[in-house]
N, C-alpha and C positions, 0 to 999 in steps of 0.2 A: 605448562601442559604440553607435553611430546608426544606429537601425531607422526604416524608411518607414512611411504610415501605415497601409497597407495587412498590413505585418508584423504591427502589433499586433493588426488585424481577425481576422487566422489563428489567434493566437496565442490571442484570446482565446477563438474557436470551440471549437479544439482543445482547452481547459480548460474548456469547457463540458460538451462530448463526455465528457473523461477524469474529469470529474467525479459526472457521472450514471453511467456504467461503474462509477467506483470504489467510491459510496456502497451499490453493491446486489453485488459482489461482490469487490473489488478489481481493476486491473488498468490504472488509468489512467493510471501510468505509460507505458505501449504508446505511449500517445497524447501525452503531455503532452511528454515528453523527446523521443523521434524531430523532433516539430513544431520544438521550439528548436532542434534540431541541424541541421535541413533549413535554419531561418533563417541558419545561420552560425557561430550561439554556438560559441567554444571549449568544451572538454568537461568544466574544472572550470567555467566558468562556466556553461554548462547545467545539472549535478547541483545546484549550489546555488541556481541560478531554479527548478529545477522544483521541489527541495523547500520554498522558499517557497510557491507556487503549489498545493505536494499538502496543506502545512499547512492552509492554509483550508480544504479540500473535506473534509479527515478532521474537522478541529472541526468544521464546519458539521452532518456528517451523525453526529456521535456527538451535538451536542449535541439534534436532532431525535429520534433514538433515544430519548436521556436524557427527552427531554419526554415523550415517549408510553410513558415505564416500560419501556423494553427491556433497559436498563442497570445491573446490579447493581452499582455501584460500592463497595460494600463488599467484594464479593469482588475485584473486577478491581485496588484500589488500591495492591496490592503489585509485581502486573504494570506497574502505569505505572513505578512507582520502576526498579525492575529494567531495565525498558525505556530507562529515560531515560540511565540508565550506562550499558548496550551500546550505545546508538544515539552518547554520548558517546564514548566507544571509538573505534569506528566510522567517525566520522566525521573527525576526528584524524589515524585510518590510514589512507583512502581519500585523502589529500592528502600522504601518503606514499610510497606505493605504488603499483604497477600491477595494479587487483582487475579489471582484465578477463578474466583466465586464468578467475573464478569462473564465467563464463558455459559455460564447460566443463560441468561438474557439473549446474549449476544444471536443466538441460532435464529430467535423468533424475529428480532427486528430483522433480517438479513433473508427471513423467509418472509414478510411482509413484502420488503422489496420486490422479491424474487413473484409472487403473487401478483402485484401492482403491474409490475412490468410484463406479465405475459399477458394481463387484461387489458395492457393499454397499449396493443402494436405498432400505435400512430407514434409514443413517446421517444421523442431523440431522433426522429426523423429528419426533423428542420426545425430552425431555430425558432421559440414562440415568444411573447407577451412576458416576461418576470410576473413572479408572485409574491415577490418581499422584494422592497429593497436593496441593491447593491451594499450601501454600506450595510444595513442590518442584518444582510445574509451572509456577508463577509466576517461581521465580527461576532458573531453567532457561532457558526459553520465552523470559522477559522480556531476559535479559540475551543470550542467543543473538540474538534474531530483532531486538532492538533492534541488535546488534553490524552483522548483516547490513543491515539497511534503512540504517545509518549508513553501509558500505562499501559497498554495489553496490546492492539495493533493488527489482529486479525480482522478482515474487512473493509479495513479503512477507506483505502481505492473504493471500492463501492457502495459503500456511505458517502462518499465525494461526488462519484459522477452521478449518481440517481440522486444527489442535492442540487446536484449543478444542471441538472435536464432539469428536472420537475419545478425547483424552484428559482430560478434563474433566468429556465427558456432555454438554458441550449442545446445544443445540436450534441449527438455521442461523441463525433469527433471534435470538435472544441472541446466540452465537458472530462474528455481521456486525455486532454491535451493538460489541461490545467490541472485535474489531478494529479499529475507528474509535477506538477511547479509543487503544489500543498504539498506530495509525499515526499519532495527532495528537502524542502524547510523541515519538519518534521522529523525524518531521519537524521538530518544538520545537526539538530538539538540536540535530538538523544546519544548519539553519537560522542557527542561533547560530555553531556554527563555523564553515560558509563565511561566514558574515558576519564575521567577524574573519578570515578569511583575503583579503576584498576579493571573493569570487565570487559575488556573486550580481548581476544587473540589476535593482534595485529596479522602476523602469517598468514593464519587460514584466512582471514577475513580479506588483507590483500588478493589470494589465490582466487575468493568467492568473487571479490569485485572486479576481474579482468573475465571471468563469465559474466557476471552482471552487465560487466559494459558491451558483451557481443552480445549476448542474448538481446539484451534491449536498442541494438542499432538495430538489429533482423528484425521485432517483434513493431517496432514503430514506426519501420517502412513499409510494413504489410498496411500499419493501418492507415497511414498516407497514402498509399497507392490505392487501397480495397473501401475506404470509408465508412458510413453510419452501420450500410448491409452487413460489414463484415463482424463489425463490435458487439452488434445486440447476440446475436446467438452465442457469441463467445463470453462478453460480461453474463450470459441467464445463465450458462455452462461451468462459470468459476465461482458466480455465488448458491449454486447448488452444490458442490463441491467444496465449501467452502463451510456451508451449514452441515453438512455429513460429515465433514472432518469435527468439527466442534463439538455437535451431539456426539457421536465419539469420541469423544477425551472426554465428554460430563458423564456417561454412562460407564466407562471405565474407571471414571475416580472414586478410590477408596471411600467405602462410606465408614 
């Protein structure tokens, strides 16, 4: 597939943009994927460019995390495993299958969230008490949310961190930190199977991950420096945007 040069220019913006979005609350999806689709890409070749392209921007802003001590990797390292099998999974079946019906569903759980979190202001303030389990939340969590980011993938980041606050106990910034660990597994995987499947654009998708990698140094030192304050109104902001994008594409698909 032959893109102009001007494509790439967009291409790269828009993974600059989805970048800095994703690294402080997730959701740059919205951005990364719509932009390849606007170019033309077919729709397995889009899903496998942009998780090339979200790969870099989740390393880049976990490993910023990990510098500046945000990332317990000792507790998180059963969730990568677990993750890295559901996203394996996942991604398998979505080249299988027609997972667009998922977008059904998907608005209402993501507005539950979105509900929960603006009745509970206290949530992700500071670190509390767990409510499952470490391992049980780990291999739950890890193999569910890795299954789904591997089959459809809109949300995920925020299915992560309002799993990792509410059930866990932690803090936003811890919980944004480790998210970045689960979405960089995740993406690893899928990445790996559309590439043995032939779909990915290595080009553009290069182009998109050297914005993915700036956008996500800027977007993860805001939240190192700015903390829990600065996350909540930005995570209630990318998953209301995030259910409007969705109920939009179910309301516009052919009946």
């Amino acid at each position: 597939m032959e893109l102009e040069a001007w494509v790439y220019l967009l291409l790269f913006l828009a993974a600059l943009v989805a970048g800095l979005v994703d690294a402080i609350a997730g959701g740059g999806g919205l951005i990364a994927l719509p932009a390849l689709l606007t170019a033309g890409f077919p729709v397995p070749l889009a899903l496998g460019t942009n998780k090339l392209q979200a790969f870099f921007g989740s390393a880049a802003a976990a490993a910023h995390y990990a510098k500046n001590g945000v990332i317990d990797w000792r507790s998180c390292r059963q969730g990568v495993v677990w993750t890295l099998i559901g996203a394996l999974i996942g991604a398998w079946t979505v080249q299988r299958i027609d997972a667009s019906r998922l977008g059904v569903m998907i608005p209402w759980l993501l507005a539950a969230i979105l509900v929960y979190t603006i009745f509970k202001p206290e949530l992700g303030r500071e670190k509390r008490r767990p409510r499952l389990a470490p391992n049980l939340f780990w291999g739950v969590a890890g193999l569910g949310l890795g299954f789904y980011d591997g089959v459809f993938g809109p949300g995920t980041g925020s299915f992560w961190t309002i799993a990792l606050v509410g059930l866990l106990g932690q803090d936003f910034l811890a919980a944004t930190g480790q998210t970045k660990v689960m979405n960089a597994a995740s993406n690893l995987t899928a990445v790996l199977v559309f590439a043995a499947g032939g779909q990915i654009h290595w080009l553009a998708g290069g182009v998109m991950a050297v914005g993915q990698l700036l956008g996500a140094r800027v977007g993860a030192g805001w939240v190192v420096k700015k903390g829990t304050r600065f996350i909540r109104p930005v995570f209630l902001t990318i998953v209301t945007l995030t259910i409007g994008r969705l109920a939009y594409i179910e309301l516009m698909r052919p009946r």
